[in-house]
C-alpha positions in Angstrom: 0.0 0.0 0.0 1.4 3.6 -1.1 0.5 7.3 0.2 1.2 10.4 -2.3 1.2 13.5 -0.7 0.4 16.1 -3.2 -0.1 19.9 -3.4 -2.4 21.3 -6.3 -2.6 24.5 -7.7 -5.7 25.3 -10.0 -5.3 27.7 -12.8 -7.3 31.1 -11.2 -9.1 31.4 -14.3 -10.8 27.6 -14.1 -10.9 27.9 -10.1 -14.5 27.2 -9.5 -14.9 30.3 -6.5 -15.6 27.7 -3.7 -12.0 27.4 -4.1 -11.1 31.3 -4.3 -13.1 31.8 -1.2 -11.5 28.7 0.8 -8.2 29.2 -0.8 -7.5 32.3 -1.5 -9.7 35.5 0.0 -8.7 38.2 2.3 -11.2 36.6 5.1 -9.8 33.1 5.0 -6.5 32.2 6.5 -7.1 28.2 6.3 -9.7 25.7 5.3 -9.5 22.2 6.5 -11.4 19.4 4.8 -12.8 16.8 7.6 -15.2 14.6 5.6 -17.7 14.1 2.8 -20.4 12.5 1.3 -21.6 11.3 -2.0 -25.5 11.4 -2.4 -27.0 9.0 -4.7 -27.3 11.7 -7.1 -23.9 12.3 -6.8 -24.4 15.4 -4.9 -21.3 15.8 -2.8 -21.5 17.1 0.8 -18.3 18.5 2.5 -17.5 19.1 6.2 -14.6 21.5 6.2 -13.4 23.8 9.5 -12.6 27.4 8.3 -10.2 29.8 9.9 -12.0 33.2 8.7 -14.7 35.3 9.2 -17.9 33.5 9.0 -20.1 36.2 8.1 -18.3 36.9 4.8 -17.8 33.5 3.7 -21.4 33.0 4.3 -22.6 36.1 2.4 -20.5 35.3 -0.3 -21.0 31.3 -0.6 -24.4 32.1 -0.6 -24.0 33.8 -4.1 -22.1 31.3 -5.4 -23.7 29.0 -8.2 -23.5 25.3 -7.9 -23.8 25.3 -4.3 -27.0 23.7 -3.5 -26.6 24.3 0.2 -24.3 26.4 2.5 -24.6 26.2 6.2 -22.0 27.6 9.0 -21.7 27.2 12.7 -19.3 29.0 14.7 -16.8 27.3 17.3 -14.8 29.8 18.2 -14.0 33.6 17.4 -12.7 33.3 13.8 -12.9 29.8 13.4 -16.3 27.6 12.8 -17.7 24.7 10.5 -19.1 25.0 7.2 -21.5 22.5 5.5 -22.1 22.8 1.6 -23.5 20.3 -0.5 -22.6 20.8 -4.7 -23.7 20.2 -7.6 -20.8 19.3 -9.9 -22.5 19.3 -13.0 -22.4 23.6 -12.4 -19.0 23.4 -11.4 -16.8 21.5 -14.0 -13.4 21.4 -12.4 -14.8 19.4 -9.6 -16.4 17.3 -11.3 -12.8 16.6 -13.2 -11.3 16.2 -9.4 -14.1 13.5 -8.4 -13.8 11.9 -11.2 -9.8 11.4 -10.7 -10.2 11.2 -6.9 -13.3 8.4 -6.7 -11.7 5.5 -8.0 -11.8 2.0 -6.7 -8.6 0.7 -4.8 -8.0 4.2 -3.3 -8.8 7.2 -0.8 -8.1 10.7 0.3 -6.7 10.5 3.6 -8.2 13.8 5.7 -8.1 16.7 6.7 -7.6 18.3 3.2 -5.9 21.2 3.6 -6.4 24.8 1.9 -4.3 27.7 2.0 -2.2 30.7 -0.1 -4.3 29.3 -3.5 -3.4 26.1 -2.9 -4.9 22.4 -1.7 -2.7 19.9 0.4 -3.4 16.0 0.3 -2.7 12.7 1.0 -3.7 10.0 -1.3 -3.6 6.3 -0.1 -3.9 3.2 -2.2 -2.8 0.7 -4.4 0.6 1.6 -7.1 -2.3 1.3 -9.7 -5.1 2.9 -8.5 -2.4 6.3 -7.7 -1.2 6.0 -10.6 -4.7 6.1 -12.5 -5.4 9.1 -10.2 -2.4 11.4 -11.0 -3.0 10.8 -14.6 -7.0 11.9 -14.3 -5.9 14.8 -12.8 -7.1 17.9 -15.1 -5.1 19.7 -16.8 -5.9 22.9 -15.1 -5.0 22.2 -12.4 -0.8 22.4 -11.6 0.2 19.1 -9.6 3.3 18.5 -7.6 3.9 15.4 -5.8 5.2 16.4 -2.9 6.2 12.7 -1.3 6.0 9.1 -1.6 6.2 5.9 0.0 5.0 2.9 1.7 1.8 3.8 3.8 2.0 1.8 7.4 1.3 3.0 10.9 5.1 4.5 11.2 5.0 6.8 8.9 1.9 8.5 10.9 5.2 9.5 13.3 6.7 13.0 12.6 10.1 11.2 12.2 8.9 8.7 9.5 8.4 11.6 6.9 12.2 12.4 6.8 14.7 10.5 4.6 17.4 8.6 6.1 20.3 11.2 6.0 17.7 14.3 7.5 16.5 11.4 10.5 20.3 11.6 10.9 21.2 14.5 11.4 18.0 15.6 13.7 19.1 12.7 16.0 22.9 13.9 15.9 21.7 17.3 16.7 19.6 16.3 19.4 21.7 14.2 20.9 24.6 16.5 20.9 22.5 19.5 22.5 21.8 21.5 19.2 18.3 22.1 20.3 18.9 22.9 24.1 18.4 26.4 25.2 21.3 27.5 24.8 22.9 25.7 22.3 25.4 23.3 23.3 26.4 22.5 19.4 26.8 23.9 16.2 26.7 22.9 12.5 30.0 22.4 12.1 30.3 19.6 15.4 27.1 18.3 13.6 28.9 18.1 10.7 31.9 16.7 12.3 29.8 13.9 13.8 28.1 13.0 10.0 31.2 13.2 7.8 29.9 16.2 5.7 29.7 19.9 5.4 28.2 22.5 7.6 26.2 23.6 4.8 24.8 20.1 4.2 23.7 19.6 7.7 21.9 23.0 7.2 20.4 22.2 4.7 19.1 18.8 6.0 18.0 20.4 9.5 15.5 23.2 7.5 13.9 20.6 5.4 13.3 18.1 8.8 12.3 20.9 10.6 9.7 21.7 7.8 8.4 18.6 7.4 8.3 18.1 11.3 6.5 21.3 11.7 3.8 20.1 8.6 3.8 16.8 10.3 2.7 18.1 13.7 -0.1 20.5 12.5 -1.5 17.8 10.4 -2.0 15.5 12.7 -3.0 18.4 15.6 -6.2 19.0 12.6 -6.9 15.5 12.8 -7.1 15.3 16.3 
């Protein structure tokens, strides 16, 4: 079994404006994609947690064609739930993104994440079924695969989404003090300890540190 973490990018001018509004307005910081459901019409129904102002996304969704209906709770000051059922046959591009994403053998691990015009996922599935799914993706919408591996219950650990040579060096640094407060170690004793150059294990800490950080949040959404 295999996991693809992906981010997309729609082309602005075939966004449907669900997406502008959850992705990319002035009153939404984040939207978070909890669950869905397909109706036997094939009416989906989505369950997503919004960091924004509820007022304006309401007032504007509300406007919106192709959503049949729009509904919003609050939870707390500037964050609440939103419920929207759609009808893809008004809004093309997802009916493109269903199409790729529905497929037998295969799923869209949650929460779905939105943010700075982009959407963050995780696919899970077979080699084929992935495989078939990256190449339905439309062609409007700009896909990068950000990861890849076996899926098993390790990798849900923030450590499991580094390589080899980043889990290395975090460990190294770790265990030699880098992240005390203060410091006990530098780069270049890191470096000293993995045989390579300061600017190597620079490089290595920023990208385990990001993935760390992306790791913790996602699995802090989940919760």
């Amino acid at each position: 079994m295999k996991y693809i973490r992906v981010i997309g990018e729609p082309d602005p001018k075939y966004a449907p404006e669900l997406f502008h509004v959850m992705a990319g307005s002035s009153f939404v910081t984040e939207t978070r994609l909890f669950d869905l459901n397909i109706s036997p019409q094939g009416r989906p129904t989505l369950l997503f947690e919004v960091d924004g102002n509820i007022d304006q996304v309401r007032d504007v969704l509300g406007r919106v064609n192709g959503l049949q209906t729009v509904e919003a709770a609050p939870i707390t000051d500037g964050r609440f739930n939103l419920l929207v059922t759609l009808d893809p046959a008004e809004i093309p591009l997802f009916q493109d993104l269903f199409g790729a994403l529905t497929l037998e053998g295969m799923i869209v691990a949650k929460p779905v994440i939105y943010r700075n015009k982009q959407v963050h996922a995780r696919i899970v599935g077979s080699t084929s079924a992935l495989q078939s799914a990256i190449g339905r993706f439309p062609s409007e919408v700009d896909l990068k695969i950000d990861s890849i591996g076996e899926f098993n219950q390790s990798r849900e650990t923030p450590l499991s989404t580094l390589s080899d040579r980043q889990r290395e060096a975090v460990l190294t640094a770790f265990n030699i003090g880098y992240y005390d407060h203060p410091r006990k170690a530098t780069h270049e004793e890191i470096a000293a300890q993995l045989g390579c150059a300061p600017n190597t294990v620079s490089d290595h800490l920023q990208k385990a540190e990001k993935k760390i950080m992306a790791e913790l949040l996602e699995l802090e959404f989940e919760r």
